[in-house]
C-alpha positions in Angstrom: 250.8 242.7 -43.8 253.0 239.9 -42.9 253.8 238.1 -39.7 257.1 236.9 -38.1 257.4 234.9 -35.3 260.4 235.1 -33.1 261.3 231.8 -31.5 263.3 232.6 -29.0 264.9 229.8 -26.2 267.8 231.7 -24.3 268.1 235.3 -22.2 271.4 235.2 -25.2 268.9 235.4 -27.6 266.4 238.5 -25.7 270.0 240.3 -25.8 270.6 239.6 -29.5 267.5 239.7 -30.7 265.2 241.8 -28.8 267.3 244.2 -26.9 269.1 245.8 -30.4 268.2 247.5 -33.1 267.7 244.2 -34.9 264.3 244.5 -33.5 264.0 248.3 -33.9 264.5 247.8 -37.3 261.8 245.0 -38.0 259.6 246.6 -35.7 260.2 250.3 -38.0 258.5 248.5 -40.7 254.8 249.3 -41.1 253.7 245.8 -42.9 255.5 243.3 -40.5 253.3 242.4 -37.4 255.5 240.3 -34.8 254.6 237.6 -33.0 257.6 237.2 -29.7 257.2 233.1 -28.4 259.7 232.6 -25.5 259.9 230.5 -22.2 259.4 234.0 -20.8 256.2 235.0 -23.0 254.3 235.3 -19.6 256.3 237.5 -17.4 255.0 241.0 -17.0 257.6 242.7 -17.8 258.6 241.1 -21.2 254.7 242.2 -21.7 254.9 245.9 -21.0 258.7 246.1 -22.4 257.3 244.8 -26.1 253.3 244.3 -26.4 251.8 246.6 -28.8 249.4 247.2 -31.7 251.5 244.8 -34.2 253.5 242.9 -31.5 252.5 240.3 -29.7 253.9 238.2 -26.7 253.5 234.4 -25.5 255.0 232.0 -23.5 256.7 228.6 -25.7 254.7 226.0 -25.6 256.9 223.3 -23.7 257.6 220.2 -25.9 260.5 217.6 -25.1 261.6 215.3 -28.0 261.0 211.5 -27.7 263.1 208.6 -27.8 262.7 207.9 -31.5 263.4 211.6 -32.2 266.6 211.5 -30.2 267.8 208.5 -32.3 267.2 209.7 -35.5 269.2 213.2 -34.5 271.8 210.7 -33.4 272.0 208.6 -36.5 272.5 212.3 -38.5 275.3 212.9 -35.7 276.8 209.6 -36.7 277.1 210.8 -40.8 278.1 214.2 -40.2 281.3 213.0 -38.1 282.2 210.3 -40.6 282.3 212.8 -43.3 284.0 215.7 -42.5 284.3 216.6 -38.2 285.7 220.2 -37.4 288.7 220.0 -35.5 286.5 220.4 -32.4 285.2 217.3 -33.0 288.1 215.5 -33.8 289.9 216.8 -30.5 286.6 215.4 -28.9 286.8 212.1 -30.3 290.3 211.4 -29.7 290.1 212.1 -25.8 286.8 209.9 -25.7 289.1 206.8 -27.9 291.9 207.2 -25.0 289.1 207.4 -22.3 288.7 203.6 -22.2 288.1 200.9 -24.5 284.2 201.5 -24.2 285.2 204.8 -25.9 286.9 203.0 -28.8 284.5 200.4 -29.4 281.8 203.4 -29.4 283.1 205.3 -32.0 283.9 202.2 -34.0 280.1 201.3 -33.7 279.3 204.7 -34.7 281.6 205.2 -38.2 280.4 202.1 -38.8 276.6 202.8 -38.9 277.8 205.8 -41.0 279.4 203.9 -43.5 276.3 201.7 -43.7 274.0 204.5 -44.1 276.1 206.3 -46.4 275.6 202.5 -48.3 272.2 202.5 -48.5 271.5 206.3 -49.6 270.4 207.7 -45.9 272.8 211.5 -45.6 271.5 214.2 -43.3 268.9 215.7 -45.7 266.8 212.6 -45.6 267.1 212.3 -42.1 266.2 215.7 -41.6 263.2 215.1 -43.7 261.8 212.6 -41.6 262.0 214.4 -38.6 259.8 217.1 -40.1 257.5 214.4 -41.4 257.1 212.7 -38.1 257.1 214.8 -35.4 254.6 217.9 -34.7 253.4 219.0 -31.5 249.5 219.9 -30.6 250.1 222.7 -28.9 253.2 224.3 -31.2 250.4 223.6 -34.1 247.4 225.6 -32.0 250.2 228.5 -32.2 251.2 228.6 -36.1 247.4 228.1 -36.6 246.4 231.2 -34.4 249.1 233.5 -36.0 250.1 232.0 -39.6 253.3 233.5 -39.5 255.3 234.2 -43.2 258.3 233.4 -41.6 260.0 231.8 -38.2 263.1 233.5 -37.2 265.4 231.3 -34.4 268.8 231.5 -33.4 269.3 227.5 -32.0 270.2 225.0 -35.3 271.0 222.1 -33.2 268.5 221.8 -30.5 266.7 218.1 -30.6 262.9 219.5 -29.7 263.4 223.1 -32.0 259.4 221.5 -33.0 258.3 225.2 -33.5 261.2 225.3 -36.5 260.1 222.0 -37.6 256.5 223.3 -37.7 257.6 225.6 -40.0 259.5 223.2 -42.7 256.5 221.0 -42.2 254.1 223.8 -43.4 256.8 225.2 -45.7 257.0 228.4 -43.8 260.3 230.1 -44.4 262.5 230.0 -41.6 265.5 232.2 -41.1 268.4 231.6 -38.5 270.7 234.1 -36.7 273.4 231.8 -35.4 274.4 234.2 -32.8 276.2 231.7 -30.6 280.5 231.8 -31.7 281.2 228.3 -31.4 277.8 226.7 -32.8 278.7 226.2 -36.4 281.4 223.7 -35.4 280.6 222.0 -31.5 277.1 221.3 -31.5 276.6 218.9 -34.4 274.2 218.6 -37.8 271.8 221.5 -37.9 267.9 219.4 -36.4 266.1 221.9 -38.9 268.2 223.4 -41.8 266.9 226.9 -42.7 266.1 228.8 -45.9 268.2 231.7 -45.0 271.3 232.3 -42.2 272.9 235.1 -40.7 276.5 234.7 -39.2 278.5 236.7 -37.1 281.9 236.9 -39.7 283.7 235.5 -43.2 284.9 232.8 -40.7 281.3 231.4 -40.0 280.4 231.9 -43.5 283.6 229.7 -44.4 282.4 227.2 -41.4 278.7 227.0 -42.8 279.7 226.0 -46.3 282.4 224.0 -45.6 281.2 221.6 -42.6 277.4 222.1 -43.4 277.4 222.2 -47.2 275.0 225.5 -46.8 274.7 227.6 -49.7 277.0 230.8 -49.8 273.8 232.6 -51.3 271.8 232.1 -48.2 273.9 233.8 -45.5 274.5 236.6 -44.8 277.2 238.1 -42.5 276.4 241.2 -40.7 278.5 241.3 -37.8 277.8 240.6 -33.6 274.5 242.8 -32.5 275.3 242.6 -29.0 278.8 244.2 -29.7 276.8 247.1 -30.9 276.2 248.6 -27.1 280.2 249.1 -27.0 280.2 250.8 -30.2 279.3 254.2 -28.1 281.2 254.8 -24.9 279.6 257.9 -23.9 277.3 255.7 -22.0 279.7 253.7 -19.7 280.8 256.0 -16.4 284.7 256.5 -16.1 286.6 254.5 -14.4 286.1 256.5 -10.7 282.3 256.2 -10.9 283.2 252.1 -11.6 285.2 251.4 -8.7 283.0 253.6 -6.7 279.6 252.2 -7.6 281.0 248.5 -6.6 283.2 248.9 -3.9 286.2 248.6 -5.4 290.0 250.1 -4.9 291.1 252.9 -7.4 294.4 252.3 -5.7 294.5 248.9 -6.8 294.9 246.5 -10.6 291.8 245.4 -11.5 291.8 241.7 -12.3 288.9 240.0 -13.6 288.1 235.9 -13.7 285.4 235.4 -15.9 284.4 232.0 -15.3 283.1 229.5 -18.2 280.8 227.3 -16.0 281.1 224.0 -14.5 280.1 222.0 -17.8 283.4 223.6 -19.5 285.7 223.6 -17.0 284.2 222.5 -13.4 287.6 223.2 -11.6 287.4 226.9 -11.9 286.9 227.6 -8.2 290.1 225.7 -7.3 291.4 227.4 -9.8 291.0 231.0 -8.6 291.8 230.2 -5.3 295.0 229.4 -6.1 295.3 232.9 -8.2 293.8 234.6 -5.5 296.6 232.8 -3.0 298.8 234.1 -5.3 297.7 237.5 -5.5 297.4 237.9 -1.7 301.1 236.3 -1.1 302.7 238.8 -3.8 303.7 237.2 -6.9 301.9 239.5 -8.7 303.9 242.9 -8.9 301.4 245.1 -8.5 298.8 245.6 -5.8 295.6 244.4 -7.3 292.1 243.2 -6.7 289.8 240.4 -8.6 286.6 240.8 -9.9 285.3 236.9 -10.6 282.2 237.3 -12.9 279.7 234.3 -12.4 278.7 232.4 -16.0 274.6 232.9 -16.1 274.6 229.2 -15.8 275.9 229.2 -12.1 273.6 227.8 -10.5 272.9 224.9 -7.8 275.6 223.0 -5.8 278.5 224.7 -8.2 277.4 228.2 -7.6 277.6 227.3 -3.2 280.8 225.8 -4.5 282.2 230.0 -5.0 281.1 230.5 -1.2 284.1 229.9 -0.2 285.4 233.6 -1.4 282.4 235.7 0.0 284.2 238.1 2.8 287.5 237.2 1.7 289.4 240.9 1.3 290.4 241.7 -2.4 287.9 239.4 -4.4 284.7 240.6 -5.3 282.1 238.1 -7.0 279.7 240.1 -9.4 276.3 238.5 -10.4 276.0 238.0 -14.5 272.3 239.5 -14.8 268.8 239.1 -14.2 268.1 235.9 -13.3 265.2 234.1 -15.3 263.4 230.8 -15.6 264.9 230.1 -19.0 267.6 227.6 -20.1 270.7 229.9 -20.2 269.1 231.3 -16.9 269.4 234.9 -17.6 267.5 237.4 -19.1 270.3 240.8 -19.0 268.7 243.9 -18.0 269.7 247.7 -19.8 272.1 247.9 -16.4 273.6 244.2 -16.4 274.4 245.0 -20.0 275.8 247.8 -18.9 277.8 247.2 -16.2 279.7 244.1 -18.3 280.5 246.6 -21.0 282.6 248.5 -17.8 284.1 245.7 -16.0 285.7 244.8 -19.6 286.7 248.4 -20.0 288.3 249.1 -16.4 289.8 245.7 -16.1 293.2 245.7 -16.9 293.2 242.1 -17.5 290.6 239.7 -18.1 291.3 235.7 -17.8 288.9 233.1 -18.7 289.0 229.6 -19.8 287.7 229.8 -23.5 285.0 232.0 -23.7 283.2 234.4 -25.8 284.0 237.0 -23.5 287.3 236.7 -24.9 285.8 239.1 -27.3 284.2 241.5 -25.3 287.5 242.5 -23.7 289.4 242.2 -27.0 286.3 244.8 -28.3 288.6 247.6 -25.5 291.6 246.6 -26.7 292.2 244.9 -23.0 294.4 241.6 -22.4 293.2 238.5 -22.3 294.7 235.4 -20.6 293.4 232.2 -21.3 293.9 229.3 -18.6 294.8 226.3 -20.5 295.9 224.2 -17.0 293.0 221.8 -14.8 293.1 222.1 -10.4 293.5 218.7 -8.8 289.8 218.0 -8.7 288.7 214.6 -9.1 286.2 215.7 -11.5 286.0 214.2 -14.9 286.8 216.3 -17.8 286.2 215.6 -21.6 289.8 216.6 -22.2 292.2 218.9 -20.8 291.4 222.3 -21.0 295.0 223.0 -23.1 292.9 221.3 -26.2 290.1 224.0 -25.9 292.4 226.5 -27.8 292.6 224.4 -30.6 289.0 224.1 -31.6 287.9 225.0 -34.7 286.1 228.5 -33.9 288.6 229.9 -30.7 291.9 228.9 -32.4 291.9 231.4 -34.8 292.0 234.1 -31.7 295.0 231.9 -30.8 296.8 232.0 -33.9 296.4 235.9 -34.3 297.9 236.4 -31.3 295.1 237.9 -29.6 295.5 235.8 -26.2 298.0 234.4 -23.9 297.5 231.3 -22.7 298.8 230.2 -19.6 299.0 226.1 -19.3 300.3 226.5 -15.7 299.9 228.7 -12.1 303.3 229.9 -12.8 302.5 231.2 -16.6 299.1 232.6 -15.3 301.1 234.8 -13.0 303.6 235.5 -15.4 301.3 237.0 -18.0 298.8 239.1 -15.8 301.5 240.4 -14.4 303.4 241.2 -18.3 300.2 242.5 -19.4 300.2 244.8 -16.2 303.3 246.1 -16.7 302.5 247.1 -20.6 298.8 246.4 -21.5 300.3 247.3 -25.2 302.0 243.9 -25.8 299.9 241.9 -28.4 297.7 245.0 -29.5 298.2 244.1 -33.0 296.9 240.5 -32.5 294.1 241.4 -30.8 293.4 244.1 -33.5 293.4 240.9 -35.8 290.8 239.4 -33.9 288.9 242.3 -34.1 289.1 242.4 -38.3 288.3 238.2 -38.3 285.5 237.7 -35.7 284.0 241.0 -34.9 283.4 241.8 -38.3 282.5 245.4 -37.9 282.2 247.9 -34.8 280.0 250.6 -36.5 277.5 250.0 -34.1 275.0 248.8 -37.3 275.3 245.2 -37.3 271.8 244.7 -35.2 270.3 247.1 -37.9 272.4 244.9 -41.1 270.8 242.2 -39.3 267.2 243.3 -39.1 267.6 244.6 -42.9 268.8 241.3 -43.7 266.0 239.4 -42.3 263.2 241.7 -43.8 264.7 241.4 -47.2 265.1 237.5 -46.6 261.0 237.8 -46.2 260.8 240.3 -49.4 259.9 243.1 -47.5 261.7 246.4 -47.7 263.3 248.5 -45.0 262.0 252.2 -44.0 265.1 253.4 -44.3 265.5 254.0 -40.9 268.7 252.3 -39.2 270.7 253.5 -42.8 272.6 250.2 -42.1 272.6 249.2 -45.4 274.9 252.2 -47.0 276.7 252.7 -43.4 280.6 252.1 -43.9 282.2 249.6 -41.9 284.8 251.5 -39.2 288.1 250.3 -39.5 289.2 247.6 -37.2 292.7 248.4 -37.2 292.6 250.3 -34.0 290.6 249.6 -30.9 287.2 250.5 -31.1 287.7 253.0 -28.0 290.5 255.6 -27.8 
């Protein structure tokens, strides 16, 4: 019998990983005993949900990485962006150059570290190796010791302190990534532990992941978005009545809904909807309508009192993201909270965000999507200007295909809810485009290509269960929902 251990560090990652049939499928197989470590290993009802004979639960051990740690990650930072940045970077580095002259003189200091690096023989690799070498952690060492796992599956490449993957490379476990967050490949920097084997969401990531990280095509596989697999059936979302009934809403009325990014991304988001909800209430949008403004899970603290302001006000509802939990994303999404996000995207008849993966689950229904590409008048700093958001290197593509409006003004905001109101068929084709590119397949088998994937990267065979393996892909020509 073998044993994996599931590293898990965000409620995204309980949803991808745990909450599928990813899991179903590992835990189908008779030889594989499972070992779940997350910041939420102790809560009792993470026990009851997944403790059995062959699968066990515990809480992460908390580590932090140390000064010389963050250096050396910073150093790597330094020769991946000399070499070859993604766009994202690139848009990223410009603002910080116009910023100020500190910003300039920064970068200059950076490249050339690079260059002298590059000089001497140091690249990524060796870098990489040393941070395996040199830093292990007591307590992540007590836990491979007490389980002596086969393998280490993780989703997070680019966290500083990933010490349980670094465990692994140090004891030459096998360790095997599902990148399951959209924009990782491209925004977040050299991968702190580089994997034997990775799963990616499309051909897109695959592309990324060769190109900007010089992985091996070989060693990834692309199986598609497991959470997207919950929309694949409709049959268990209520109609569109039962929706507006269960949360107070209007039947009469347009459904609008603001899903906001958070207030790292885009901190003037509450201005922002204000001044769509003034212009809701005043009339400029041509039908009677209502917004829905969907908190980010990482709402929380002064920002979240900051969305106060709308509570009572008529017309604009504020609906929670999920369970709440001790954990860094700060949710941990319940059967329901999955749920009830699968209906707000399929009863809203637009959705606006500022670049955001939920781009894709209203694109999944075949339902308009404005982007907001335009700041408030905060006084809040900003990287860059939200416009230069839609050109990074994973979200443009959405863009291109014509799968999104965006509005770089109040006036164009308006202008396209209420175009998309008046026929919610304009740009069907583009976002059917989006659907073929980044969604890969909505069969409703990419959690079970996924769990195939992983027990074949360990050389263990499936039972045959989840069938994912000879399951045809379903066309993505036309939405995935009549």
């Amino acid at each position: 019998m073998k044993t994996l251990l599931i590293y898990l560090r965000l409620g995204n990652s309980h949803r991808n990983i745990l909450r599928t049939e990813l899991f179903t499928t590992l835990r189908s197989n008779p030889d594989l005993r499972i070992v779940i470590v997350s910041p939420l290993g102790n809560e009792p009802y993470l026990q009851s949900e997944f403790v059995s004979e062959r699968i066990v639960v515990e809480a992460l051990p908390k580590t932090r990485a140390d000064f010389l740690e963050r250096r050396l990650k910073n150093l790597k930072t330094y020769l991946w962006l000399w070499r070859n940045p993604p766009r994202t970077f690139q848009i990223r580095r410009e603002a910080k150059r116009q910023k100020s002259a500190w910003g300039r003189l920064a970068i200059f200091c950076q490249d050339w570290i690079a260059k002298w690096m590059d000089r001497c023989g140091i690249n990524e690799e060796k870098i990489s190796a040393w941070e395996v070498a040199l830093f292990s952690r007591k307590k992540v060492r007590e836990l491979f010791d007490r389980h002596r796992p086969d393998a280490v599956l993780f989703t997070k490449l680019h966290s500083t302190n990933i010490h349980v993957v670094k465990e692994a490379k140090k004891r030459n476990i096998q360790a095997i990534c599902f990148v399951e967050g959209w924009d990782n490949l491209t925004s977040k920097g050299p991968f702190a532990a580089v994997p034997d084997h990775i799963l990616v969401w499309n051909e897109q990531m695959k592309r990324e992941i060769m190109e900007y990280h010089q992985f091996p095509a070989a060693k990834v596989d692309v199986v598609g978005i497991p959470q997207f697999d919950f929309y694949y059936d409709r049959s268990k979302f209520c109609d569109r009545q039962a929706f507006f009934s269960h949360h107070g809403l209007n039947p009469k009325l347009k459904l609008l809904t603001y899903c906001i990014a958070g207030g790292v991304i885009a901190p003037s988001e509450p201005e922002i909807i204000d001044r769509f909800y003034r212009a809701m209430t005043g009339g400029r949008i041509q039908y009677p309508a209502q917004l829905v403004v969907r908190l980010h899970p990482n709402t929380r603290g002064q920002y979240l009192r900051e969305f106060d302001r709308f509570k009572g006000l008529p017309g604009i509802y504020l609906q929670p993201a999920g369970r709440v939990a001790k954990i860094q994303d700060g949710w941990d999404p319940s059967w329901e909270d999955m749920l009830r996000l699968g209906e707000t995207m399929i009863h809203s008849d637009v959705v606006i965000n500022i670049f955001s993966t939920i781009t894709l689950d209203a694109i999944v229904f075949d339902t308009p999507v404005v982007g907001v590409g335009f700041e408030g008048s905060t006084t809040k700093s900003y990287s860059h200007p939200y416009r230069y958001y839609y050109e990074y290197t994973h979200f443009n593509p959405v863009v291109r295909n014509g799968g999104i409006r965006v509005a770089y003004s109040l006036d164009e905001l308006v202008e396209a809810v209420n175009t998309y109101i008046e026929n919610s068929g304009l740009d069907a084709a583009g976002r059917g485009k989006v659907r073929k590119e980044q969604i890969h397949a909505l069969d409703g088998k990419s959690a079970a290509r996924a769990g195939e994937a992983i027990l074949k990267a360990m050389g263990m065979d499936g039972t045959g269960k989840s069938g994912a393996s000879v399951v045809e892909k379903k066309s993505l020509d036309e939405p995935a929902f009549a």
